[in-house]
FIBAKE-493286 format. One record per residue: x, y, z of N, C-alpha, C in turn; residue number from 1; residue in three letters. Coordinates in pm, whole numbers. Example, Ala and Ser with C-alpha at 12.3 -4.5 7.8 and 13.67 -1.06 7.14 Angstrom:
BEGIN
+--------+--------+--------+--------+--------+--------+--------+--------+--------+-------+---------+
:   n.px :   n.py :   n.pz :  ca.px :  ca.py :  ca.pz :   c.px :   c.py :   c.pz : fimar : drenlum :
+--------+--------+--------+--------+--------+--------+--------+--------+--------+-------+---------+
:   1319 :   -569 :    780 :   1230 :   -450 :    780 :   1320 :   -330 :    780 :     1 :     ALA :
:   1285 :   -225 :    708 :   1367 :   -106 :    714 :   1290 :      3 :    787 :     2 :     SER :
+--------+--------+--------+--------+--------+--------+--------+--------+--------+-------+---------+
***
This chain:
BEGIN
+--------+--------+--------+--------+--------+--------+--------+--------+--------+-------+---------+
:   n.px :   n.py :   n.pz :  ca.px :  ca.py :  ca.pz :   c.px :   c.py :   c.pz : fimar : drenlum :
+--------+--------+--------+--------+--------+--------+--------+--------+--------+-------+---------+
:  13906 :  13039 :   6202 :  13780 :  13060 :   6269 :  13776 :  12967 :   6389 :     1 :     UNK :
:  13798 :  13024 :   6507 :  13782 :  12907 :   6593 :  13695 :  12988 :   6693 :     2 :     UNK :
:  13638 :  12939 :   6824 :  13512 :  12931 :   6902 :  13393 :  13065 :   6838 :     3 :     UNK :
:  13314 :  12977 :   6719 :  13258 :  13041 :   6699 :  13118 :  13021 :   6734 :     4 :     UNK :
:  12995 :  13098 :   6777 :  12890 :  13115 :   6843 :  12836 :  12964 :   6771 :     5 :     UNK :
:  12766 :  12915 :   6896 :  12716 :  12774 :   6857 :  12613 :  12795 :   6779 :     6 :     UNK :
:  12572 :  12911 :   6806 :  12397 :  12894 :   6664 :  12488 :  12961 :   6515 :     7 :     UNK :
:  12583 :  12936 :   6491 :  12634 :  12998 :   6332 :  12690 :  12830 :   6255 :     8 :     UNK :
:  12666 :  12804 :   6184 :  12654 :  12718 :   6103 :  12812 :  12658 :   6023 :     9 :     UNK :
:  12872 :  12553 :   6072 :  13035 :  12562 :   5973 :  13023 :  12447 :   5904 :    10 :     UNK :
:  12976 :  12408 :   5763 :  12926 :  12296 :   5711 :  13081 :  12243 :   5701 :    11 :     UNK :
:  13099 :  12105 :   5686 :  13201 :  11991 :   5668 :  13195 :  11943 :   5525 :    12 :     UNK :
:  13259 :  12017 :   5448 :  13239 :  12021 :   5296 :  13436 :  11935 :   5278 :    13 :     UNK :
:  13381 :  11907 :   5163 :  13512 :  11777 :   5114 :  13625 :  11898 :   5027 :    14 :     UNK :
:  13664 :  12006 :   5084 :  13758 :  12063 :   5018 :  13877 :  12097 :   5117 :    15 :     UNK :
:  14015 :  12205 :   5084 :  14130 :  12192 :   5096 :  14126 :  12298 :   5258 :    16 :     UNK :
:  14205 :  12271 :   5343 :  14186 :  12288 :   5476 :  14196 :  12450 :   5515 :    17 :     UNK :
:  14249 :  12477 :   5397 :  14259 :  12657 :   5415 :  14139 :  12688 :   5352 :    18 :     UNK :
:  14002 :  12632 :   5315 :  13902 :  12714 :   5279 :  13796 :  12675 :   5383 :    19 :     UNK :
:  13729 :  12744 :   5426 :  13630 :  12722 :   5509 :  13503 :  12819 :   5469 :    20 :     UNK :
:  13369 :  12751 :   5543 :  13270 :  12823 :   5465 :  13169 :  12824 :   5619 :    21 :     UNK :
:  13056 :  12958 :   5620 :  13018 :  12985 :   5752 :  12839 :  13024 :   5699 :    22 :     UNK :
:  12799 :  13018 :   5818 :  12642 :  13066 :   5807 :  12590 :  13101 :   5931 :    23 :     UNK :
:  12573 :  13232 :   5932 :  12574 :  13299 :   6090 :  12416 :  13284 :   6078 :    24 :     UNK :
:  12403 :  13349 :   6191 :  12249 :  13367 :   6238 :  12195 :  13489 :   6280 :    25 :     UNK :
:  12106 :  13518 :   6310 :  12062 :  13645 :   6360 :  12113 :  13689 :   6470 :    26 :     UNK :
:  12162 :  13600 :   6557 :  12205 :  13621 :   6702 :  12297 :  13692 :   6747 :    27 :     UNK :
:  12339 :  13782 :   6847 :  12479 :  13804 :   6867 :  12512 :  13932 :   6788 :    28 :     UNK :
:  12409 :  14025 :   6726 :  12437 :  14172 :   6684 :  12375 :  14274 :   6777 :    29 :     UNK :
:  12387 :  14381 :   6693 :  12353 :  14512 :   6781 :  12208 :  14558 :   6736 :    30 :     UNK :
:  12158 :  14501 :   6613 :  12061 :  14555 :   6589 :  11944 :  14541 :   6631 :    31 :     UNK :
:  11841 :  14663 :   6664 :  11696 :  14678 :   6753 :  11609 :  14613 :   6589 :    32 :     UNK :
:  11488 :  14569 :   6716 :  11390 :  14487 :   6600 :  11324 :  14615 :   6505 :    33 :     UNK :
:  11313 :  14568 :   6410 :  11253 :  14435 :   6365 :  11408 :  14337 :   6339 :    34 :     UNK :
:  11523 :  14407 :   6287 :  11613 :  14368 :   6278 :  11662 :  14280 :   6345 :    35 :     UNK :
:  11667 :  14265 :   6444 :  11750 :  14189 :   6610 :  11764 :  14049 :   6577 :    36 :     UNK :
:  11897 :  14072 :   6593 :  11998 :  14134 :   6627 :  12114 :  14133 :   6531 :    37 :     UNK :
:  12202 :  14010 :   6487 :  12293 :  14058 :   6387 :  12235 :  14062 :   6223 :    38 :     UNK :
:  12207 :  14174 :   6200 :  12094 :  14194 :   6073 :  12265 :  14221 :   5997 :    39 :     UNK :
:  12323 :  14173 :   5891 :  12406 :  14225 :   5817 :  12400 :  14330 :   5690 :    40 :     UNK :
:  12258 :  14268 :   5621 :  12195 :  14359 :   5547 :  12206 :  14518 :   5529 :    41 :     UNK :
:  12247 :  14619 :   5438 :  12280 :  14743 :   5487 :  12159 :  14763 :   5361 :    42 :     UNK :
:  12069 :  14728 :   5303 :  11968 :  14741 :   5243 :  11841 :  14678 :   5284 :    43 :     UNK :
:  11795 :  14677 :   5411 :  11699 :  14689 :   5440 :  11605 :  14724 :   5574 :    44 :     UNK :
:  11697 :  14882 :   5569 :  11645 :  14977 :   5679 :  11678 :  15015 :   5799 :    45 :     UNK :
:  11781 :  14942 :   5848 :  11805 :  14855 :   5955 :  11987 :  15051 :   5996 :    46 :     UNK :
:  11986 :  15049 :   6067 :  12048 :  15159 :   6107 :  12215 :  15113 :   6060 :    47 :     UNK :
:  12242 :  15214 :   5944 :  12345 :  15210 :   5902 :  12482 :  15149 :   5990 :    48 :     UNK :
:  12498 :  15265 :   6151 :  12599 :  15209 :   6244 :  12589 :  15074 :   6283 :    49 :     UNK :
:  12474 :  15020 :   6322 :  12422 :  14857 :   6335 :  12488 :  14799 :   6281 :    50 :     UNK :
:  12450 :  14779 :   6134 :  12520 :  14709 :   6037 :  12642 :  14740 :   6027 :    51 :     UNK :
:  12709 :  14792 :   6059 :  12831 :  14819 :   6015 :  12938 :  14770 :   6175 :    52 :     UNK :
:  12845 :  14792 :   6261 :  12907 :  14686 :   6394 :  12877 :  14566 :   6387 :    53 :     UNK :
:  12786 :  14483 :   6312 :  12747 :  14356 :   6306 :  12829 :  14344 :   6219 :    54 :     UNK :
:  12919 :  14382 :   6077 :  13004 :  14349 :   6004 :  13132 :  14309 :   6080 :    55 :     UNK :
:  13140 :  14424 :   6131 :  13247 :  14450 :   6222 :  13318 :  14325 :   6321 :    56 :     UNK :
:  13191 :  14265 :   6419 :  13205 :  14178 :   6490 :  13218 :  14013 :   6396 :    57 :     UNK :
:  13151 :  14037 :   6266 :  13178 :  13939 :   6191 :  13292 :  13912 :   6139 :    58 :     UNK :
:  13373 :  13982 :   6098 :  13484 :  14038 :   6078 :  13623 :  13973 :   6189 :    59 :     UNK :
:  13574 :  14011 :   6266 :  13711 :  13987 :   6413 :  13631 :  13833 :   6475 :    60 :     UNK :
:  13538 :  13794 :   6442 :  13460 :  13673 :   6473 :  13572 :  13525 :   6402 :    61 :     UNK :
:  13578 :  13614 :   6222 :  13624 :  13488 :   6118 :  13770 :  13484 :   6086 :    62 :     UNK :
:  13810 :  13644 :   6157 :  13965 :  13620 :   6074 :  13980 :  13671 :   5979 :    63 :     UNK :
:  13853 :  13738 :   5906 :  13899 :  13759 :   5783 :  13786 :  13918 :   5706 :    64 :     UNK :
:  13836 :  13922 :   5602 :  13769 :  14028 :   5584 :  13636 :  14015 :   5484 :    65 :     UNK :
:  13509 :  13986 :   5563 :  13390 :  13950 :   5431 :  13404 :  14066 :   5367 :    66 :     UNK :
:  13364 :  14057 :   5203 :  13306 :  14173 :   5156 :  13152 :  14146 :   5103 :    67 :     UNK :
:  13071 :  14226 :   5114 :  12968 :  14219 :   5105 :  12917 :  14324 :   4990 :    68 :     UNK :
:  12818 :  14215 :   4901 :  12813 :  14272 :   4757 :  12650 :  14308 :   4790 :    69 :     UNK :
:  12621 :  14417 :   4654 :  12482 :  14471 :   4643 :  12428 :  14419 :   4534 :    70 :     UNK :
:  12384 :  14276 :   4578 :  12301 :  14103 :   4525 :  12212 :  14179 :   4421 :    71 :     UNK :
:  12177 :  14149 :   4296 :  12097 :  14201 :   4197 :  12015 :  14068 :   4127 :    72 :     UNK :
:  12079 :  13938 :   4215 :  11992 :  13846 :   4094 :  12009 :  13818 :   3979 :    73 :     UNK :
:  12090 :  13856 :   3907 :  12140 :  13833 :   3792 :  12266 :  13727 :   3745 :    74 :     UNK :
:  12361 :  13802 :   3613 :  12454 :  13674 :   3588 :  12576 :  13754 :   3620 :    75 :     UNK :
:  12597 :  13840 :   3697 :  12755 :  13917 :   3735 :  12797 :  13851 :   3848 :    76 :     UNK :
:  12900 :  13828 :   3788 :  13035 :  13744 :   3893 :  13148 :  13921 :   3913 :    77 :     UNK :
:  13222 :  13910 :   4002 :  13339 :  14025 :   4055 :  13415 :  13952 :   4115 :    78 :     UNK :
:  13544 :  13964 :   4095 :  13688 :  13955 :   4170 :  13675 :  14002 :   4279 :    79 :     UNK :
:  13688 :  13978 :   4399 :  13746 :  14056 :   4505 :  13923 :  14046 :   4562 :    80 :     UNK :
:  13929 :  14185 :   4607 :  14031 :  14157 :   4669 :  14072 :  14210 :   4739 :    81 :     UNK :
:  14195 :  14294 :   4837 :  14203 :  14284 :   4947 :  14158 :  14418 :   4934 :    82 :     UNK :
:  14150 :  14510 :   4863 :  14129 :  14657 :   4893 :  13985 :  14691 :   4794 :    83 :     UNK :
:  13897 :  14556 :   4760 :  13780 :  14541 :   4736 :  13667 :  14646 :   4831 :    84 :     UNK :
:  13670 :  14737 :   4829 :  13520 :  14779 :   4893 :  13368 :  14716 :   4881 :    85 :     UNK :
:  13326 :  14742 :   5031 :  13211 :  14677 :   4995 :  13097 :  14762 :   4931 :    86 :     UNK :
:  13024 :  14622 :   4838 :  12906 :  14740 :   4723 :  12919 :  14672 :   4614 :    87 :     UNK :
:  13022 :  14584 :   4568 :  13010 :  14546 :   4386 :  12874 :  14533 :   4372 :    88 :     UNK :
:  12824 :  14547 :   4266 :  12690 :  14553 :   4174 :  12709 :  14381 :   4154 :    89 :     UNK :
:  12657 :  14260 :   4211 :  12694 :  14150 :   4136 :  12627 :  14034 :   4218 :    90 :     UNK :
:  12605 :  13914 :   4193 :  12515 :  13834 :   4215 :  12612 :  13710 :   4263 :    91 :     UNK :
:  12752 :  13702 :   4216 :  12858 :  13595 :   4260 :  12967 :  13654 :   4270 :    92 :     UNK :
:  13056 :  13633 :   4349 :  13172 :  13657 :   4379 :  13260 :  13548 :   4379 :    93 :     UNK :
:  13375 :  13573 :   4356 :  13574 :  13505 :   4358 :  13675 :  13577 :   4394 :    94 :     UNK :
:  13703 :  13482 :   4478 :  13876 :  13574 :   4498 :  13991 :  13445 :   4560 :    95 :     UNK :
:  14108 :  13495 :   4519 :  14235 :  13427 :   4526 :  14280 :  13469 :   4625 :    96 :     UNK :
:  14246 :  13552 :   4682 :  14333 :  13635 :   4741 :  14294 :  13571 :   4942 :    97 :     UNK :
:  14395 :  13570 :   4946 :  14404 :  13514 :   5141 :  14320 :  13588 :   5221 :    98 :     UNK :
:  14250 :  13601 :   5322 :  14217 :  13721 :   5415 :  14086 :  13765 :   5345 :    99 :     UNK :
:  14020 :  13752 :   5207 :  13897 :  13777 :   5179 :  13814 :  13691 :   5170 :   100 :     UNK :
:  13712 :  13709 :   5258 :  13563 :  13614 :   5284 :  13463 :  13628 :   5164 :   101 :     UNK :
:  13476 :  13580 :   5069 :  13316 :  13573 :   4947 :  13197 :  13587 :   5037 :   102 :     UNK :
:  13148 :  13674 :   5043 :  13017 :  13679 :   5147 :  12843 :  13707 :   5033 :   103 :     UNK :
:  12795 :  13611 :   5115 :  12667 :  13613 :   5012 :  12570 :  13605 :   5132 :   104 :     UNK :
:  12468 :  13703 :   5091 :  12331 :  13706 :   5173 :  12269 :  13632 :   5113 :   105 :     UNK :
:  12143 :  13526 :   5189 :  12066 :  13446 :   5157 :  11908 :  13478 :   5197 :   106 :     UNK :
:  11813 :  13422 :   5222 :  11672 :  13456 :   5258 :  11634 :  13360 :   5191 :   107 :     UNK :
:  11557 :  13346 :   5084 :  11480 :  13238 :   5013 :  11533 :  13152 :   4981 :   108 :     UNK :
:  11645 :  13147 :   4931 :  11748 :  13089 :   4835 :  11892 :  13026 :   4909 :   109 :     UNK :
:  11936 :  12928 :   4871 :  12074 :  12910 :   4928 :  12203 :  12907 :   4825 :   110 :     UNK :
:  12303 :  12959 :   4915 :  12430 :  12980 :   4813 :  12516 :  12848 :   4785 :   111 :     UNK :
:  12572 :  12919 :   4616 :  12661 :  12804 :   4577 :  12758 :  12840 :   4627 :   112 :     UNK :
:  12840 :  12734 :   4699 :  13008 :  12770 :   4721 :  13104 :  12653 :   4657 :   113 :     UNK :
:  13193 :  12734 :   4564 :  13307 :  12651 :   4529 :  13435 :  12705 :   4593 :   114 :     UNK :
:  13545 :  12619 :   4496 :  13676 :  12598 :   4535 :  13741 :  12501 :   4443 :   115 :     UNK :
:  13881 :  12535 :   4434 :  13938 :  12429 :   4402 :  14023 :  12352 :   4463 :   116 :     UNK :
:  14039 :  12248 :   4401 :  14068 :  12107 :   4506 :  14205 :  12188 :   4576 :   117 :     UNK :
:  14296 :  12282 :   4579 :  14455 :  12307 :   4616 :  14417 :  12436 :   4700 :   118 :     UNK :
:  14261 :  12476 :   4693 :  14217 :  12581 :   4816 :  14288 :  12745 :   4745 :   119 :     UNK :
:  14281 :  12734 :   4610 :  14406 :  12893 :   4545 :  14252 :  12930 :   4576 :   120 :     UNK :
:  14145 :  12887 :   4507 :  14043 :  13031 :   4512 :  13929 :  12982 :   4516 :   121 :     UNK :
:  13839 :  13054 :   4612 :  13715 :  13030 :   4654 :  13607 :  13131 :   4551 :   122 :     UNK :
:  13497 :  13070 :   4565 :  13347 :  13187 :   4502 :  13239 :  13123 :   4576 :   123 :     UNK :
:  13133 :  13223 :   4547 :  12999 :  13212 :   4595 :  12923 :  13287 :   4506 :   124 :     UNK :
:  12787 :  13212 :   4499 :  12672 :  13297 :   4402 :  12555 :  13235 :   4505 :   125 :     UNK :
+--------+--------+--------+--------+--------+--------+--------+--------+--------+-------+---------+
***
């Protein structure tokens, strides 16, 4: 991930140099208000193509491929991996696998992110 938009967020967390963790902002998408502009959300109204170019640009932004789960609040964790579609039914995500971004939407709440100390595998809830 390198020159990434100064309003997106890259916290300095004490883990292994191949994991990195991000927090974008509204800024810098395609989407018309109420949305405006990078709304990632594909559940809440917001024009399917939008979201799917705001993924898009997120995407070629990080290097890598987020997948983006359909958050229920609950206690389901899912594997991802490289041919993971986005949609799992699940509230946390993990993966080992290189090239996949654990992606978690936030609003009220903020996400947990781990790792282990040798950087094999990242999660988020």
């Amino acid at each position: 991930m390198q020159n990434l938009p100064t309003h997106w967020i890259e916290p300095d967390w004490p883990t292994h140099t191949r994991v990195r963790a991000l927090m974008t902002s509204r800024q810098g998408g395609v989407s018309a208000a109420p949305w405006d502009s990078m709304n990632l959300g594909g559940h809440v109204g917001d024009r399917a193509a939008d979201v799917q170019t705001n993924r898009e640009r997120l995407a070629a932004q990080i290097g890598q491929r987020p997948v983006f789960l359909q958050q229920v609040h609950g206690v389901i964790s899912v594997q991802l991996e490289a041919a993971t579609p986005d949609g799992p039914v699940a509230d946390a995500c993990w993966s080992h696998d290189p090239g996949v971004a654990c992606t978690i939407m936030v609003a009220d709440c903020l996400p947990v992110l781990l790792a282990d100390a040798a950087g094999r595998w990242v999660a988020a809830a």
